[in-house]
Backbone as numpy.savetxt, mean C-alpha at the origin, in Angstrom:
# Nx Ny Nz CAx CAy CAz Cx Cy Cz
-5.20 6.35 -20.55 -4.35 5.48 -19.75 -3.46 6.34 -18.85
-3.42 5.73 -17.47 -2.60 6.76 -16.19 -0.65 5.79 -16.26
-0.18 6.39 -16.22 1.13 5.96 -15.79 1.28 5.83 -14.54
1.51 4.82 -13.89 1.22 4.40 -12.20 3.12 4.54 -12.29
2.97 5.88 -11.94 4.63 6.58 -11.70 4.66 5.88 -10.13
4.22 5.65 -9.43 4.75 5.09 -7.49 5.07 3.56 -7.82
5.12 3.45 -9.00 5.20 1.80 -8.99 6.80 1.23 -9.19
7.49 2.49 -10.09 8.88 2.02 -10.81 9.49 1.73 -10.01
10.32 1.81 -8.70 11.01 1.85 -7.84 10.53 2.81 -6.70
11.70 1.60 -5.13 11.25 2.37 -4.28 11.35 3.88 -3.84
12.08 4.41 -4.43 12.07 5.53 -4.55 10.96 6.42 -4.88
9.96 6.01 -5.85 8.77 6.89 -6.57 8.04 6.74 -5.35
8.16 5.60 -4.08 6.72 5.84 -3.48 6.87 6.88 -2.27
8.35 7.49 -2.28 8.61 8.88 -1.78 8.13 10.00 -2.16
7.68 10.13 -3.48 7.69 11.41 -4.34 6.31 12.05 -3.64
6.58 13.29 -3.06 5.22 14.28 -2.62 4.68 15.21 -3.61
5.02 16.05 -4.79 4.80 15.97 -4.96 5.50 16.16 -6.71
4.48 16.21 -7.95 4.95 15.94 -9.18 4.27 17.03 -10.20
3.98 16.57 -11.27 3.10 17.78 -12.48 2.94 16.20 -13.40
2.06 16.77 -13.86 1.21 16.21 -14.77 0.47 16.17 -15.97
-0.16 15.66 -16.53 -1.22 16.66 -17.86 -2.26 15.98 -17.62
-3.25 17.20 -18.16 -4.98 16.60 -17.83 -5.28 15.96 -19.26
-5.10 14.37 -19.23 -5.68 13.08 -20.15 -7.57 13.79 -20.54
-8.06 13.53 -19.42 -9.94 12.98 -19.71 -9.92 14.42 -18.18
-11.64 14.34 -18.14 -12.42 15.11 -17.39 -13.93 14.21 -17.06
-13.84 13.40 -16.32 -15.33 12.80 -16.33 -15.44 13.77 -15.04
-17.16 13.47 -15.04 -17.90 14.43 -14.28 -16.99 13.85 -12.71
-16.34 15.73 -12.23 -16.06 15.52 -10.93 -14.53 14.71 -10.26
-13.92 14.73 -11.60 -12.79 14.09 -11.81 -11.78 14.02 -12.30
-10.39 14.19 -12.21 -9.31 14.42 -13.80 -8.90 13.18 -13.57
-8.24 12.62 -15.00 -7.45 11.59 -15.12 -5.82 12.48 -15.75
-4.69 12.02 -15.26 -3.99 12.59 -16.08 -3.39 11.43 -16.28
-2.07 12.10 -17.30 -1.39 11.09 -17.52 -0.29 10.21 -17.16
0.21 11.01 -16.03 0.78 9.89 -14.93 0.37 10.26 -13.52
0.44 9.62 -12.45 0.53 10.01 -11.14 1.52 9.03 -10.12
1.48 10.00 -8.97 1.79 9.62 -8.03 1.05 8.60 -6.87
-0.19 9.43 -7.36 -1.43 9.00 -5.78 -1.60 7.81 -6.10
-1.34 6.87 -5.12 -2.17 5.53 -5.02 -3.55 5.45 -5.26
-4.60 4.81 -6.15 -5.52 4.50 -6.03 -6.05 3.12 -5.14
-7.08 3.29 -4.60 -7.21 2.47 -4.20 -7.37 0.97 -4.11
-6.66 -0.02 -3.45 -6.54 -1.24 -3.95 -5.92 -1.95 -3.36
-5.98 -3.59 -3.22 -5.68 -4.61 -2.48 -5.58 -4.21 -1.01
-6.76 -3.91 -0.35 -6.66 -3.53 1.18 -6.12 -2.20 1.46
-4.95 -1.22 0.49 -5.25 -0.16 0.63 -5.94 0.99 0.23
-6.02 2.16 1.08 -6.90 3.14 0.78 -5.81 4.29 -0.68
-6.66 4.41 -1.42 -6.35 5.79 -1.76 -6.02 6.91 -1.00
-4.85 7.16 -2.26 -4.36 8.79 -1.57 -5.05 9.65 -1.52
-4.72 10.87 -0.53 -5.30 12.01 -0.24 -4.34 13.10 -0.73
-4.97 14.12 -1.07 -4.00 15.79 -1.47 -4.86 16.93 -1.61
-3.71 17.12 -3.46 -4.36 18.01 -4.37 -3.73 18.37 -5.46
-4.63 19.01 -6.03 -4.38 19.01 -7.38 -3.87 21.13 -7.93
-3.17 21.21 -8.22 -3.48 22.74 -8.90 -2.96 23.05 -9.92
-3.59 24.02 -10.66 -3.44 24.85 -11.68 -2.75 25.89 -12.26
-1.41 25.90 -12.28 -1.33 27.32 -12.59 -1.19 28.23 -10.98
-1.62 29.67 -10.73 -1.49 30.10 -9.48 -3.42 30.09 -8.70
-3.68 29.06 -9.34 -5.67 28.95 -8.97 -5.07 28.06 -7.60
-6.49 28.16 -6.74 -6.11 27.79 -5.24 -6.33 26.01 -5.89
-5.64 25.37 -4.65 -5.77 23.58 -4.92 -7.40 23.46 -4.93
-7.18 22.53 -5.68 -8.29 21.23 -5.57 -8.37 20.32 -4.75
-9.06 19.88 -3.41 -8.77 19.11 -2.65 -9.27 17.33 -3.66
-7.85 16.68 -3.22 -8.03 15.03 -4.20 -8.96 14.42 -2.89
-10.35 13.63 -2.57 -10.86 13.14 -1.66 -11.01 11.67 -2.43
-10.64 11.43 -3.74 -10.85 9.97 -3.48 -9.85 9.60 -4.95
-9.54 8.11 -5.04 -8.52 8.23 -5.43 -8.80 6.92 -6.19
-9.38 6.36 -7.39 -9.66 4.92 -8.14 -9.07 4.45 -9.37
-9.23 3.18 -9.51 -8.47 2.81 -10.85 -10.09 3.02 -11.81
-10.17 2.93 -13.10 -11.50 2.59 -13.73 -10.44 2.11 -15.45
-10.65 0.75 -15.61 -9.89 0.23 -16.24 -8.54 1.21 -16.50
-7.81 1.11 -17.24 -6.14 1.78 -17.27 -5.83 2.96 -16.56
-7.06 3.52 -16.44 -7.00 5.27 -15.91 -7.00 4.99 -14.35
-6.63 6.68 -14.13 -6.86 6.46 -12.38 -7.68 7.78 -12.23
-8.91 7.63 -11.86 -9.68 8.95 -11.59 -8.89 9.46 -10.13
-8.99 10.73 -10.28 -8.60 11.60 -9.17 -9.65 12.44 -8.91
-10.64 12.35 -7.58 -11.82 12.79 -7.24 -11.78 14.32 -6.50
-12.22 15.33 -7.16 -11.90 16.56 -6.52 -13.33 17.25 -6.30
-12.65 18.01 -4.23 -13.50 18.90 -4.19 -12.99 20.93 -4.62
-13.35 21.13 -5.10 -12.97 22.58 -5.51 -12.97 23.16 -4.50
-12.09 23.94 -3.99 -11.84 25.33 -2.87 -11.90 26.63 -3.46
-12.68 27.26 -2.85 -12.29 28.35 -3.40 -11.76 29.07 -4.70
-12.52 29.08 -5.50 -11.29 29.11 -6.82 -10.93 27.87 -7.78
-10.69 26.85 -6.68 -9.92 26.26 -7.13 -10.32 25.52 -8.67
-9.84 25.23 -9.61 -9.89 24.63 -11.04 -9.87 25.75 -12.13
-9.82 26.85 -11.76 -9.67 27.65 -13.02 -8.23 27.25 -14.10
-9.06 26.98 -14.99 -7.51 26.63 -16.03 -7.64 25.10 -16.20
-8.42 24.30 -15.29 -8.57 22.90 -15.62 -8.92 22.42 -16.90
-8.18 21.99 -17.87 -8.71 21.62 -19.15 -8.07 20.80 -19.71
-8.79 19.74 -20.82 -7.46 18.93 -21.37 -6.09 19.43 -21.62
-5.05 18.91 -21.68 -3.88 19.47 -21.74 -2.99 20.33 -20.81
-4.00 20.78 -19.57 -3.59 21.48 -18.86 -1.97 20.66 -17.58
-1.33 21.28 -17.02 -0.64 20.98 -16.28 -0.59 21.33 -14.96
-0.95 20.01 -14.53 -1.23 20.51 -13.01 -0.20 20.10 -12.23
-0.18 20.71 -10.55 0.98 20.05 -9.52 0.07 18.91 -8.89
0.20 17.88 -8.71 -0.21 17.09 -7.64 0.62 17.16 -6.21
-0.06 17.65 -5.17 1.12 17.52 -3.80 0.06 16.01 -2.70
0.39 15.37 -2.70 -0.04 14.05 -1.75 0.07 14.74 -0.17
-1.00 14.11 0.53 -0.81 13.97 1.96 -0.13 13.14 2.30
1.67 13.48 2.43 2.00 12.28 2.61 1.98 11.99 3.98
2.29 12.81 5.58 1.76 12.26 6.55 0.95 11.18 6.86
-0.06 10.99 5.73 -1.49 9.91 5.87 -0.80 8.62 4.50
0.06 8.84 3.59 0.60 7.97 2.91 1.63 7.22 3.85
2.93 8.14 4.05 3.67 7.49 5.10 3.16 6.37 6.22
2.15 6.70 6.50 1.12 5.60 7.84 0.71 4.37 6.67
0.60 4.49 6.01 -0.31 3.59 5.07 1.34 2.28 4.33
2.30 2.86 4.21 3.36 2.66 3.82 3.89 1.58 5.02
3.87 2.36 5.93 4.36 1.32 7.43 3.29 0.77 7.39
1.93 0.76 7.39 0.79 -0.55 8.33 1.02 -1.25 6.82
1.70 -1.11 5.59 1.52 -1.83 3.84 2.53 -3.20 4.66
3.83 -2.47 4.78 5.20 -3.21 5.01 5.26 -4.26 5.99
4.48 -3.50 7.48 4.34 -4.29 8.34 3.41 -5.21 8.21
2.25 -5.49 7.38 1.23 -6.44 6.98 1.69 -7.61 6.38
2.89 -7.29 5.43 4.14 -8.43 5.03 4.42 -9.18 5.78
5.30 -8.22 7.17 6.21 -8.85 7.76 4.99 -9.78 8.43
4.02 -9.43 9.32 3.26 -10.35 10.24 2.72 -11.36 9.36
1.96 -11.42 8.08 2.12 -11.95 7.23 2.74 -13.14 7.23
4.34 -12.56 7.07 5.24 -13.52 6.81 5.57 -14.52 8.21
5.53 -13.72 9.39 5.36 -14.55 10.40 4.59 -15.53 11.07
3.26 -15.64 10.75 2.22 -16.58 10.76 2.45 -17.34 10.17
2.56 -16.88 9.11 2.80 -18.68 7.95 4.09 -19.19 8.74
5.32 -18.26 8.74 6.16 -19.25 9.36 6.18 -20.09 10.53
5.15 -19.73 11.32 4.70 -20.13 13.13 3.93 -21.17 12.78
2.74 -20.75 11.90 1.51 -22.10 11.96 1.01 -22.46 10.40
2.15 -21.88 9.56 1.62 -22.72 8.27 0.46 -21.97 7.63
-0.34 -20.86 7.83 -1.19 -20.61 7.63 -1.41 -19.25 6.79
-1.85 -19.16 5.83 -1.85 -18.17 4.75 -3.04 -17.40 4.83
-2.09 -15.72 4.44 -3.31 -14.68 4.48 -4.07 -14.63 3.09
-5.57 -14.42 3.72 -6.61 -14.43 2.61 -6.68 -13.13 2.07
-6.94 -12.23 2.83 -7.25 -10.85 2.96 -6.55 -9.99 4.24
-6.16 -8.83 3.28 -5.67 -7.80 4.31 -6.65 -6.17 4.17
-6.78 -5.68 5.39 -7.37 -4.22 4.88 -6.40 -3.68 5.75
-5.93 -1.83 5.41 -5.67 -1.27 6.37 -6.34 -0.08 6.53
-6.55 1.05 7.35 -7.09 1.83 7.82 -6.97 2.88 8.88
-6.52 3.87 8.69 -6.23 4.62 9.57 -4.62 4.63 10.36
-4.82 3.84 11.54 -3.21 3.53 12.13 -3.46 2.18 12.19
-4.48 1.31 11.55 -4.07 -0.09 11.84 -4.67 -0.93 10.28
-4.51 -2.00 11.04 -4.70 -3.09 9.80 -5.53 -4.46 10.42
-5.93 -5.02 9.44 -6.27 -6.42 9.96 -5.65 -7.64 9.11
-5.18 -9.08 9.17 -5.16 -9.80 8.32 -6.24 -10.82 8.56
-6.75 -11.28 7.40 -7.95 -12.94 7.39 -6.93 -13.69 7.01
-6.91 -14.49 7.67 -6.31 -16.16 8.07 -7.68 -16.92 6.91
-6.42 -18.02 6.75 -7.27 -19.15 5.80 -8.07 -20.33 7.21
-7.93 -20.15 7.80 -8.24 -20.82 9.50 -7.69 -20.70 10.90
-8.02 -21.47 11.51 -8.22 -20.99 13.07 -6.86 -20.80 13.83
-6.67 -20.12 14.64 -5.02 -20.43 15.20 -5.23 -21.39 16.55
-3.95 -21.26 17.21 -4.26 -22.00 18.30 -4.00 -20.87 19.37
-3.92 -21.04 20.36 -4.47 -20.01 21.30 -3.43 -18.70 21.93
-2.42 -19.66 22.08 -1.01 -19.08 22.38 -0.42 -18.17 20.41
-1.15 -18.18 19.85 -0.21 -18.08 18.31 0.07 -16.97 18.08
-1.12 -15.77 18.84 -0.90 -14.17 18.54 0.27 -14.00 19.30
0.21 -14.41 20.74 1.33 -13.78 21.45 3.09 -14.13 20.92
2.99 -15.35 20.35 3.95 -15.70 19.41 4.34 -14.82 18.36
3.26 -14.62 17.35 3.33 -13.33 16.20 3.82 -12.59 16.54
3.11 -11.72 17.56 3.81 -10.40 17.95 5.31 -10.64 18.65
5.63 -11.64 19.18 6.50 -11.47 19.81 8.06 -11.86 19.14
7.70 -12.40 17.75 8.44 -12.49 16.72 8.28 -11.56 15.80
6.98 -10.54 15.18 7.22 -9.44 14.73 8.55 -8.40 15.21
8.05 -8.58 16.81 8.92 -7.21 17.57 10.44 -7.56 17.71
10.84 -9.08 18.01 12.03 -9.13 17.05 12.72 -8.84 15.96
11.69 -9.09 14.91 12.10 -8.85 13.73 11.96 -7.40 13.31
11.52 -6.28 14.18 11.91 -4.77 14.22 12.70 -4.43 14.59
13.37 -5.26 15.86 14.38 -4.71 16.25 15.45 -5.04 15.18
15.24 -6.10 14.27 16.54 -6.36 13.44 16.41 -5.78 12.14
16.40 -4.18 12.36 16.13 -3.76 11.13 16.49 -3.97 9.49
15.43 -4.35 8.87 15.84 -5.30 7.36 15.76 -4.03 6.42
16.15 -4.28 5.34 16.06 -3.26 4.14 14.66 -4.01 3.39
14.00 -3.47 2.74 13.15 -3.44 1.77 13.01 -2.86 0.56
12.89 -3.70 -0.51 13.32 -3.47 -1.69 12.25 -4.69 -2.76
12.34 -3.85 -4.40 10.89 -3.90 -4.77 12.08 -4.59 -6.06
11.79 -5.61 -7.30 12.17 -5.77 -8.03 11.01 -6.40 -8.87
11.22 -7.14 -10.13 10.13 -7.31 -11.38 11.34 -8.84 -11.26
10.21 -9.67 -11.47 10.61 -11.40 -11.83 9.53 -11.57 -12.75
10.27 -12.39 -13.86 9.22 -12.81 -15.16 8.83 -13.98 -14.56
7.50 -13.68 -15.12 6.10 -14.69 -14.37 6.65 -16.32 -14.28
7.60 -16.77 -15.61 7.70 -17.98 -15.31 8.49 -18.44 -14.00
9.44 -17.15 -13.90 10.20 -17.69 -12.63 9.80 -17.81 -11.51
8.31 -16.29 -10.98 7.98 -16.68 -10.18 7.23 -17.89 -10.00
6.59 -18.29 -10.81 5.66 -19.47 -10.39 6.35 -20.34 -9.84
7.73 -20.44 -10.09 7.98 -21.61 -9.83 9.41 -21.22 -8.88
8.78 -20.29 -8.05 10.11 -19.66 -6.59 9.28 -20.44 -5.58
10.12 -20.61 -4.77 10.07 -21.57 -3.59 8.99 -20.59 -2.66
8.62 -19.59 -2.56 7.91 -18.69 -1.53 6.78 -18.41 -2.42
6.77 -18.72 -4.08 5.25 -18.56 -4.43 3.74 -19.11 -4.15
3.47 -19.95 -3.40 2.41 -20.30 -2.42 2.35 -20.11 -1.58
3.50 -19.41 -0.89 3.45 -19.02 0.99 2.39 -17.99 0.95
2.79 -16.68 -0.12 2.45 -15.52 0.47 0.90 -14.91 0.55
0.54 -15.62 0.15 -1.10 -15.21 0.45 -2.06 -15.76 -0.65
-3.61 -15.99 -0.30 -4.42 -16.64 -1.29 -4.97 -16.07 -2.58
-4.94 -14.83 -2.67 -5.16 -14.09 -4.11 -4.29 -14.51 -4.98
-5.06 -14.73 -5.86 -4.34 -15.43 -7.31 -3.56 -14.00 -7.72
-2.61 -14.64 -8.81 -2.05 -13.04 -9.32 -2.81 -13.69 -10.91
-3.33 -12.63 -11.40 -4.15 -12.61 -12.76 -3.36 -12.85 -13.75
-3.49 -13.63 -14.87 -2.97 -14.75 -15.66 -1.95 -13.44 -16.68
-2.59 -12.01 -16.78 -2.02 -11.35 -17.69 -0.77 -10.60 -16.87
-0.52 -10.68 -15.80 0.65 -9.87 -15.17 1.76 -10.83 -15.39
2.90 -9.97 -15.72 4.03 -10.85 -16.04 4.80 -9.17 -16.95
6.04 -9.16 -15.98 6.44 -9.68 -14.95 6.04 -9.57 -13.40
6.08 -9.97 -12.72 5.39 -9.85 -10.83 6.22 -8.90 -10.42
5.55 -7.91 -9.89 6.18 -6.87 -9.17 6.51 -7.42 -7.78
7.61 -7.75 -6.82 7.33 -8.41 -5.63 7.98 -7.05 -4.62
7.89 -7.10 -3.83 8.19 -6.68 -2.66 9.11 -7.70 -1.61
10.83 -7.53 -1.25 10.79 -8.05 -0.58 12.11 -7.52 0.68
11.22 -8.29 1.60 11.88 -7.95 3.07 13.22 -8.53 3.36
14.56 -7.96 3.45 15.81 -9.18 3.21 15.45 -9.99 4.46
15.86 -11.01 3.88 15.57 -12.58 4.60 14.44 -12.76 5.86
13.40 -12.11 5.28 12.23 -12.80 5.76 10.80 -12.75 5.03
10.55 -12.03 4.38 9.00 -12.43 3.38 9.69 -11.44 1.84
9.26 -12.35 0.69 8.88 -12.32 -0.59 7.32 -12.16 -1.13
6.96 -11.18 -1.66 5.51 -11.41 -1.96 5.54 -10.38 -2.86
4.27 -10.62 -3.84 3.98 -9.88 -5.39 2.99 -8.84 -4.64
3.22 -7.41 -4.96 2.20 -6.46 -4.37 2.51 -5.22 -5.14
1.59 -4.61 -5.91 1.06 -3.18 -6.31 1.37 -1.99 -5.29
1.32 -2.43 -3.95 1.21 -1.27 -3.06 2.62 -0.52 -2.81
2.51 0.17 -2.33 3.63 1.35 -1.54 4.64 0.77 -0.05
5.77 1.02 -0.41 6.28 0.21 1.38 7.35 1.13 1.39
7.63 0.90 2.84 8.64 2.45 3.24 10.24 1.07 2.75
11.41 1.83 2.87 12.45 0.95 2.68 13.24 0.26 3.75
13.07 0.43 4.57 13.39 -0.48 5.30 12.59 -0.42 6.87
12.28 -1.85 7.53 11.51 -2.06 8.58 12.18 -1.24 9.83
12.99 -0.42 9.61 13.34 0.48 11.00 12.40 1.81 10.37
11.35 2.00 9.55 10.51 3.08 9.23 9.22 2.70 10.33
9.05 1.36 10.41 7.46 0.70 10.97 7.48 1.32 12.20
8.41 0.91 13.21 8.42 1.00 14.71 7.60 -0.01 15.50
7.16 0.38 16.38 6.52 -0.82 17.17 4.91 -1.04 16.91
4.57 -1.98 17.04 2.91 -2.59 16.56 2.36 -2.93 18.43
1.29 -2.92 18.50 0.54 -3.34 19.20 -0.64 -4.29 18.66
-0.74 -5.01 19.24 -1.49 -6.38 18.92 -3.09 -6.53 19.61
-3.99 -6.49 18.98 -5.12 -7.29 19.11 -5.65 -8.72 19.85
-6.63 -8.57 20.31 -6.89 -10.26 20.76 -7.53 -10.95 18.94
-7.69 -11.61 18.91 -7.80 -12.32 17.29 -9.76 -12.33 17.84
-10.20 -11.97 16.44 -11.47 -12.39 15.78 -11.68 -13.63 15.54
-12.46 -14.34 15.75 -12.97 -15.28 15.12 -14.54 -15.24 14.33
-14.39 -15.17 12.62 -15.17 -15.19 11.83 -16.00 -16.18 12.24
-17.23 -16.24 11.58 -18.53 -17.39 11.38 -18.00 -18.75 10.76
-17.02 -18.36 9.82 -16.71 -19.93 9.34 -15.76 -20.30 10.08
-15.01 -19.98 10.92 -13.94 -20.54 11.71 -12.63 -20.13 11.60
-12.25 -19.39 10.55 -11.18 -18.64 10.40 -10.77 -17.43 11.35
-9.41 -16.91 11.42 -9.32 -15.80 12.52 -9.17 -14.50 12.11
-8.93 -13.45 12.48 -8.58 -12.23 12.06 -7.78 -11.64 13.25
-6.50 -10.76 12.24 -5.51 -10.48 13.52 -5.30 -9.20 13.10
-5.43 -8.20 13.79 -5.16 -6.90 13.75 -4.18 -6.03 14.59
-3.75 -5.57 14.20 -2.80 -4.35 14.76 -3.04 -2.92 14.44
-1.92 -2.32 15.34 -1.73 -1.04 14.90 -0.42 0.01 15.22
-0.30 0.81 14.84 1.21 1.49 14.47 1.24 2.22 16.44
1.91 2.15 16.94 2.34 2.55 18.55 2.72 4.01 18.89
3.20 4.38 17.27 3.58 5.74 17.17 3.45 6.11 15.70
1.84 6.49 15.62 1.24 6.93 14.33 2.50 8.16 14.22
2.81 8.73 14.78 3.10 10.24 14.07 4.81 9.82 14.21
5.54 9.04 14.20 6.61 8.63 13.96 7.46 10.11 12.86
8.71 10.46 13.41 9.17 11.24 12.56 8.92 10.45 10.97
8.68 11.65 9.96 8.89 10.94 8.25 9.96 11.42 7.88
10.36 10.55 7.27 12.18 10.46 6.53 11.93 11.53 5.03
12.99 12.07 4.95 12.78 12.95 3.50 12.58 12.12 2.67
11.99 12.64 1.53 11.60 12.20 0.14 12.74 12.01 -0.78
């Protein structure tokens, strides 16, 4: 079992990097017993790094999964790198956070637009992916024509009014029954979580999420907007992307 250390507070999803102990060894892989790195999940990607040993060169981390409780950490060896790898061993994990930080803003900002659609046209996200410097959301159906330029043009308000963001734990009964628990999107939350980890934006979106978010929406900066997809069944897809990928990163 991995200790999902980026989860406790917003603070952990700062941490670059940490130490660890080597749990398991499946072929091509360590599990330890806590981490930092995001594995991959709900639309985001796994972290990128490395792993080292002692004074042995890093291990490059190239992929990053849950496999029931554990979190495999997928390594390519450099040079050297893994001498000393063994159960019990203690390694440094250092994250790419440059490529986390991006993932953190397109996490946060997927909220906020998120949260702005439903408030414009009622309409709830199915699915989100992000990728690189952008993201997409799936709509539960169609918009009307004028609705993106609306989104965005109430996102970019709501950047300029920079909000704090902040992560707390509500026991399951309460959320079910909070006034914003059907807004925020169509994935069920699984019958055994309790309490709901939520994520929320002051006074504008509440929502239960696993992922990483920077602390407050003056981290995002400006989005650029997409013309909308329209899927085969009639639903839309709205994508963005970050205006200034390489945005200074705030210390850890």
């Amino acid at each position: 079992m991995t200790d999902l250390a980026y989860l406790t507070d917003m603070a952990s999803a700062y941490v670059r990097t940490f130490t660890a102990r080597v749990t398991a060894l499946p072929p091509g892989a360590v599990v330890l017993d806590r981490t930092y790195f995001y594995p991959m999940g709900g639309g985001q990607p796994g972290d990128r790094g490395s792993l080292t040993v002692g004074d042995s060169a890093p291990m490059e981390v190239v992929d990053v999964s849950k496999s029931g409780a554990s979190v495999l950490h997928r390594l390519r060896p450099r040079g050297g790198g893994g001498k000393g790898l063994a159960l019990g061993a203690e390694v440094e994990g250092r994250i790419d956070w440059a490529r986390r930080h991006r993932h953190m803003r397109l996490h946060t900002a997927q909220h906020l637009v998120s949260a702005m659609v439903f408030e414009r046209t009622g309409l709830r996200t199915r699915h989100a992916n992000l990728s690189g410097i952008g993201a997409t959301i799936d709509l539960e159906a169609s918009l009307p024509d004028d609705a993106v330029d609306a989104v965005s043009q109430a996102v970019g308000d709501e950047l300029r009014n920079v909000r704090p963001v902040s992560i707390r734990a509500i026991p399951r009964s309460e959320w079910d029954g909070h006034p914003t628990s059907r807004r925020s999107g169509l994935v069920p939350l699984a019958p055994h979580v309790d309490p709901v980890r939520v994520i929320e934006i002051e006074g504008a979106d509440i929502c239960p999420c696993g992922g990483t978010h920077v602390r407050s929406t003056g981290e995002i900066g400006p989005l650029r907007f997409a013309a909308p997809y329209r899927n085969t069944d009639g639903s839309v897809r709205i994508g963005f992307t970050l205006a200034e990928p390489d945005r200074p990163i705030p210390d850890g």
